[in-house]
C-alpha positions in Angstrom: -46.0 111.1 85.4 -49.7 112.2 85.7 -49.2 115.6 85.4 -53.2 116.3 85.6 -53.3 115.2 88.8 -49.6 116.5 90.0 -50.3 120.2 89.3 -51.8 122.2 92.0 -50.9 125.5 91.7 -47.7 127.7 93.1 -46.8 125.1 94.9 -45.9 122.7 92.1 -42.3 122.6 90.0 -41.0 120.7 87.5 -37.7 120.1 86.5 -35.3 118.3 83.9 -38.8 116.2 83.1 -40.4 115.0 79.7 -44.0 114.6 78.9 -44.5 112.7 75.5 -47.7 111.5 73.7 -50.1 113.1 76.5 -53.4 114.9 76.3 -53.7 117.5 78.6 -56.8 119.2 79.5 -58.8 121.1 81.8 -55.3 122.0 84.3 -55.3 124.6 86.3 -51.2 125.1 86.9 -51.5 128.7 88.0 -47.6 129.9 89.4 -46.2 126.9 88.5 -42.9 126.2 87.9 -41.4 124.1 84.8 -37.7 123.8 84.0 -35.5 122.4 81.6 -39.3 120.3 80.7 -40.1 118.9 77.3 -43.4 118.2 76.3 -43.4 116.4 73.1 -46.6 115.4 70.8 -48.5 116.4 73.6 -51.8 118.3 72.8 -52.7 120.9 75.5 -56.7 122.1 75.8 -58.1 124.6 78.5 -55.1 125.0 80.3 -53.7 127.7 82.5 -50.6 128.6 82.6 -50.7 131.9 84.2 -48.6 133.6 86.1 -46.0 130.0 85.4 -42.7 129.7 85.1 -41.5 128.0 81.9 -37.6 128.6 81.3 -35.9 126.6 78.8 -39.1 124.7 78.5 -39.2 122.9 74.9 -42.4 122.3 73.0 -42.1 120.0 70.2 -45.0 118.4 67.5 -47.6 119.9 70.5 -51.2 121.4 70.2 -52.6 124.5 72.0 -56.5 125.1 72.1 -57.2 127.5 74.8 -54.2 128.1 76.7 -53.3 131.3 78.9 -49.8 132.4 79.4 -51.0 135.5 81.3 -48.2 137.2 83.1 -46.0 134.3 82.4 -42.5 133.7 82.2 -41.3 131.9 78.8 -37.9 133.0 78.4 -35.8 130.4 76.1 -38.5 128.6 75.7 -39.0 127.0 72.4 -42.2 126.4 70.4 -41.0 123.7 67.6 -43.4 122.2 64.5 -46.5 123.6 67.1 -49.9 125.2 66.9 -51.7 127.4 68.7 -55.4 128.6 68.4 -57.6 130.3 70.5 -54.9 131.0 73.1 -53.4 134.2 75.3 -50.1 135.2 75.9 -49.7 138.6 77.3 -48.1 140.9 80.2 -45.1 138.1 79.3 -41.8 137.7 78.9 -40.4 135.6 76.2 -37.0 136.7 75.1 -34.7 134.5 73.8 -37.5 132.6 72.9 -37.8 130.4 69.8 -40.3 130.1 67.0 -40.3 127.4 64.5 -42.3 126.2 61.9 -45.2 127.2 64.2 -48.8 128.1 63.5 -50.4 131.0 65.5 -54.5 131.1 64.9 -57.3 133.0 66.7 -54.5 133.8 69.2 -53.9 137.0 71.2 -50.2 138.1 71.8 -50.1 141.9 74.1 -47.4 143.4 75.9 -45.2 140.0 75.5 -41.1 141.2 75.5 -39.9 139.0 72.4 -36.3 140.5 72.6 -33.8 138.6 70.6 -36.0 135.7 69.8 -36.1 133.9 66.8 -39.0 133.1 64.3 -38.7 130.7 61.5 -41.8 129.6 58.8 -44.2 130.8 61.3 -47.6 131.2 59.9 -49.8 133.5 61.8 -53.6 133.8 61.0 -56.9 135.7 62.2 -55.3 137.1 65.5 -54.1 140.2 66.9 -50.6 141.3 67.9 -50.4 144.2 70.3 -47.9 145.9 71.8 -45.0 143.3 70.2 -41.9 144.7 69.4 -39.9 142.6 66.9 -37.3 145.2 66.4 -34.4 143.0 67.7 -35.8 139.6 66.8 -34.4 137.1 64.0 -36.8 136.4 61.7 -37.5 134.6 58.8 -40.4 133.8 56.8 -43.0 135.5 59.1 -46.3 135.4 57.4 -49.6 137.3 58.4 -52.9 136.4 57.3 -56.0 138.7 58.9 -54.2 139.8 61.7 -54.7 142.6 63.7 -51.6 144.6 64.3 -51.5 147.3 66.9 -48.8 149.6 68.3 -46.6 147.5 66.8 -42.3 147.3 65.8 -42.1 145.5 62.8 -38.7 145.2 61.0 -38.8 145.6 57.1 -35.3 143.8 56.6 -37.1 140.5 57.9 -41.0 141.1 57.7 -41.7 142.3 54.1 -45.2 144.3 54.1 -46.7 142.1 51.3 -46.3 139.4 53.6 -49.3 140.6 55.6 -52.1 139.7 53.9 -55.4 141.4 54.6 -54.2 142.3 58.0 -55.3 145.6 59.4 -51.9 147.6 60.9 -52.7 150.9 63.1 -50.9 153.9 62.6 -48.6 153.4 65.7 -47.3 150.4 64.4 -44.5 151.3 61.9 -41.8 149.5 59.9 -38.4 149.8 61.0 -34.5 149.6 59.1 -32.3 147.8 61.1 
C-alpha cells in the first residue's frame, strides 16, 4: 500500500495493516486512525501525526526525523530498536505504552500520560521532558544525557540520579520511593 498517497486526513483509518521497508516523508495524516498497524524498518521524516489515533500500533527497527504526535493517541503502542530526533509528542496519551531499546534525541515529550508503560535500554539525549510522570512506569536502564527535565515524577527505585548526566532538573521535579 502507498500510504503517501492514501492518507488524507480524518477521514483515513487503517487497520490490522503492515508497512515494511518504506520511506515516508512529507505526510500530512492529521486525525487519522491506525490500528493493530506495524510499521517495520520504515524511516518516517516530516510527518504529522497529530491529533491520530495509533492503538496497539507497533514500531519496529523505524526512524523518526521530525514527527508530531501532538494531541495524539498512542496507547499500547510500542516503540521497538527505534529512534527519534527532532520530534514532538505532547498533550498525549501513551499508557500502556512500550519503550525498547529506543533512542530519544533533540525530542520534546510535555504533558504525555505514560501510565504503566514500560521502558527498557532507552537512551535519551539533548531533549526536554516536561510534565512526564514516570511514577507508575517499569523501567529499566533509562539513561539521560543533557536533558532538560521539568515538573517532573521520576522514580529512584528504577531511574538512579547519576544516570542523568549533565541534565538540568527543576525544583518541581522530584525523585520518588515506590
Amino acid at each position: 500500500m502507498d500510504l503517501q498517497s492514501s492518507v488524507y486526513g480524518p477521514q483515513s483509518e487503517f487497520r490490522d495493516q503492515t508497512f515494511a521497508d518504506h520511506i515516508f516523508k512529507d505526510i500530512d495524516a492529521y486525525g487519522s486512525s491506525w490500528r493493530n498497524c506495524i510499521f517495520r524498518d520504515a524511516n518516517l521524516t516530516n510527518i504529522n501525526f497529530t491529533g491520530c489515533v495509533l492503538l496497539n500500533t507497533r514500531f519496529i527497527n523505524c526512524s523518526f526525523s521530525n514527527v508530531s504526535f501532538f494531541h495524539g493517541d498512542l496507547r499500547s503502542t510500542v516503540f521497538e530498536d527505534c529512534s527519534l530526533k527532532r520530534s514532538y509528542i505532547g498533550l498525549a496519551s501513551a499508557k500502556n505504552s512500550i519503550w525498547s531499546n529506543t533512542s530519544i534525541n533533540f525530542t520534546t515529550l510535555l504533558d504525555i500520560d505514560i501510565q504503566f508503560s514500560a521502558w527498557t535500554e532507552c537512551r535519551i539525549a539533548k531533549s526536554h521532558f516536561i510534565r512526564v510522570d514516570f511514577a507508575s512506569s517499569q523501567i529499566s536502564s533509562l539513561k539521560f544525557r543533557q536533558t532538560q527535565i521539568i515538573d517532573c515524577r521520576l522514580p529512584v527505585k528504577h531511574i538512579d540520579p547519576r544516570e542523568l548526566t549533565d541534565c538540568y532538573v527543576d525544583q518541581q521535579s522530584f525523585f520518588l520511593e515506590v
